[in-house]
DOPAFI-657729 format. One record per residue (C-alpha): x, y, z; residue number from 0. Coordinates in steps of 0.2 Angstrom, whole numbers, plus 5000, padded with zeros to 4 digits. Example, Ala and Ser with C-alpha at 12.3 -4.5 7.8 and 13.67 -1.06 7.14 Angstrom:
% residues 2
     xx     yy     zz    nr
   5062   4978   5039     0
   5068   4995   5036     1
% end
This chain:
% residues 170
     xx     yy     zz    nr
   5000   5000   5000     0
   5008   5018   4994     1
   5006   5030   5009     2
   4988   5027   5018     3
   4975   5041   5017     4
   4964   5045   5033     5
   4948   5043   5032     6
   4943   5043   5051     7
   4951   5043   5068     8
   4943   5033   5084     9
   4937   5043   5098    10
   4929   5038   5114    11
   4917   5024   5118    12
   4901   5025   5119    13
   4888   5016   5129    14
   4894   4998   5136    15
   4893   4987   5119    16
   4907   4991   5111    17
   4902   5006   5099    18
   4914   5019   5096    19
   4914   5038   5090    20
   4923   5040   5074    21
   4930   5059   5069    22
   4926   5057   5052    23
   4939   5063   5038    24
   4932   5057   5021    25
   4919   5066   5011    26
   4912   5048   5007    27
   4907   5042   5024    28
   4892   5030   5019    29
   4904   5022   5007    30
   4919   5020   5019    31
   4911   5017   5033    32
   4898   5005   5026    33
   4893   4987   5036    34
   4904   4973   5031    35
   4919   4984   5026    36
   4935   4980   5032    37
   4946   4994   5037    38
   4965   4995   5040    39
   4972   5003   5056    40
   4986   5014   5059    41
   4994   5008   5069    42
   4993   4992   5062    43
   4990   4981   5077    44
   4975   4988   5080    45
   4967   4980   5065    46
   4961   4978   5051    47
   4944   4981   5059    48
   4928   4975   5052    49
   4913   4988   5053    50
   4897   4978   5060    51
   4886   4990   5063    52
   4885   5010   5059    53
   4873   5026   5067    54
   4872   5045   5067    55
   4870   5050   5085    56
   4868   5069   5087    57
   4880   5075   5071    58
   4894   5061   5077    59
   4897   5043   5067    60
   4895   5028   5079    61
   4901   5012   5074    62
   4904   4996   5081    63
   4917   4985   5075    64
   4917   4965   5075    65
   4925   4955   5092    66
   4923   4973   5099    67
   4908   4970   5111    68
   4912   4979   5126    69
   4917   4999   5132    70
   4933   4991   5138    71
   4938   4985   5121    72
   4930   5000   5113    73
   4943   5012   5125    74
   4958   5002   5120    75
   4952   5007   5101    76
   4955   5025   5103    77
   4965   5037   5093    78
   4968   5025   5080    79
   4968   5031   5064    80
   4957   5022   5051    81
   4965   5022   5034    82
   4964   5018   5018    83
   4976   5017   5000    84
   4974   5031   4989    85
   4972   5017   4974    86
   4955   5014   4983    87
   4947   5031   4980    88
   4941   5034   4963    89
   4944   5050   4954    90
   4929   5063   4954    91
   4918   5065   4937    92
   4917   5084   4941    93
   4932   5096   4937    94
   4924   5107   4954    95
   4926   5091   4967    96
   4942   5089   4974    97
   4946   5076   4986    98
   4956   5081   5004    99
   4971   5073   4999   100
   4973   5082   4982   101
   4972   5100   4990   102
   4984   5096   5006   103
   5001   5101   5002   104
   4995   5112   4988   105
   5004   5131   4987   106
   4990   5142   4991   107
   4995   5161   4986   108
   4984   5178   4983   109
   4977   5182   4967   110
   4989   5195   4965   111
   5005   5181   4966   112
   5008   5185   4985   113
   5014   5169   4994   114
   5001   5165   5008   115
   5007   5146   5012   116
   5001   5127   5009   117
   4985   5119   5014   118
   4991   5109   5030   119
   4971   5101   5032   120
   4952   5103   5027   121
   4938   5105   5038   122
   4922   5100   5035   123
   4909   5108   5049   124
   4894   5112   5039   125
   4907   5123   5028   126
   4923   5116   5020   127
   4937   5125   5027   128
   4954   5124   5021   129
   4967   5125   5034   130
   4982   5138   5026   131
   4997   5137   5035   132
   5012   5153   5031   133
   5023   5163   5039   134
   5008   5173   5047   135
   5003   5158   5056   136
   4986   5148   5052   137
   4973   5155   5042   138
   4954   5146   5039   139
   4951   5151   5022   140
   4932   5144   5015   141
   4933   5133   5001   142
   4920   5145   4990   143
   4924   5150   4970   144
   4921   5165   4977   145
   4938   5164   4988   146
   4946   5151   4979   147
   4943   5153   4959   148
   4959   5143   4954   149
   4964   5122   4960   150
   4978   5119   4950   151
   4982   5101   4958   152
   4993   5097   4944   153
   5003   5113   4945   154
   5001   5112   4964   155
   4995   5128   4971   156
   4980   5136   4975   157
   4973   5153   4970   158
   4965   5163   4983   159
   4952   5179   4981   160
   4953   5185   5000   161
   4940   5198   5007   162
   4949   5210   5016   163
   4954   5207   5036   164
   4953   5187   5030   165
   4972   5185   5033   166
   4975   5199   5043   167
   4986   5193   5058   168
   4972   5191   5074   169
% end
């Protein structure tokens, strides 16, 4: 497998039967996280796990895994990272969908060909967020055309459109 691709990481237990919160970090969650799918584990001795069961419980994705039947074995699951190879992720049809892993790493400067930094993350909270990291520190920077009307992925680097005091030091 080339270098593994997150897709989740395991939180806390939840309840006494062995389900666990997942943080999830994949735009394709019913796909990834579907019954039946065996996942990989970093680190490796934790897994592969095989997903038995999956819920949305107040905005958070519940799952329980197989042989995990308890909140003691559920515990010892946490803060492993649940992974997949980029060779299992199929390219998007549509030129405007990008997937995390192609925009992480990309050079992100202004309109104007200032240097801003590199996108170190995406957040997805009801608004993708791309996570800009420079000289001036940390910068969340909406993932909008409006803001971002160029992803040059092959070229790697990112255009940006910012309204003023968006990268303002704070």
């Amino acid at each position: 497998m080339s270098e593994p691709l997150v897709v989740g990481r395991i939180g806390r237990a939840h309840g006494v039967r062995g389900e666990v919160a997942v943080d999830v970090r994949t735009d394709e969650p019913e796909s990834r996280f579907a019954a039946g799918t065996q996942i990989v584990t970093d680190p490796p001795a934790a897994g592969p796990l095989t997903i038995e069961r999956v819920r949305w419980h107040s905005g958070r994705l519940l799952v329980r895994f197989a042989g995990i039947g308890d909140r003691g074995a559920a515990e010892e699951l946490r803060g492993t990272w649940l992974v997949v190879d980029p060779g299992d992720i199929s390219p998007s049809a549509d030129p405007d969908d990008f997937h995390d892993q192609e925009l992480i790493g990309l050079a992100v400067v202004t309109a104007d060909g200032a240097d801003v930094g590199q996108v170190a993350d995406v957040l997805h909270h009801g608004q993708d967020l791309l996570v800009v990291r420079g000289d001036a520190g940390e910068k969340l920077v909406p993932f909008v055309a409006a803001l971002v009307p160029e992803v040059d992925v092959p070229g790697g680097r990112l255009v940006i459109d910012p309204p003023p005091g968006l990268l303002d030091p704070s």
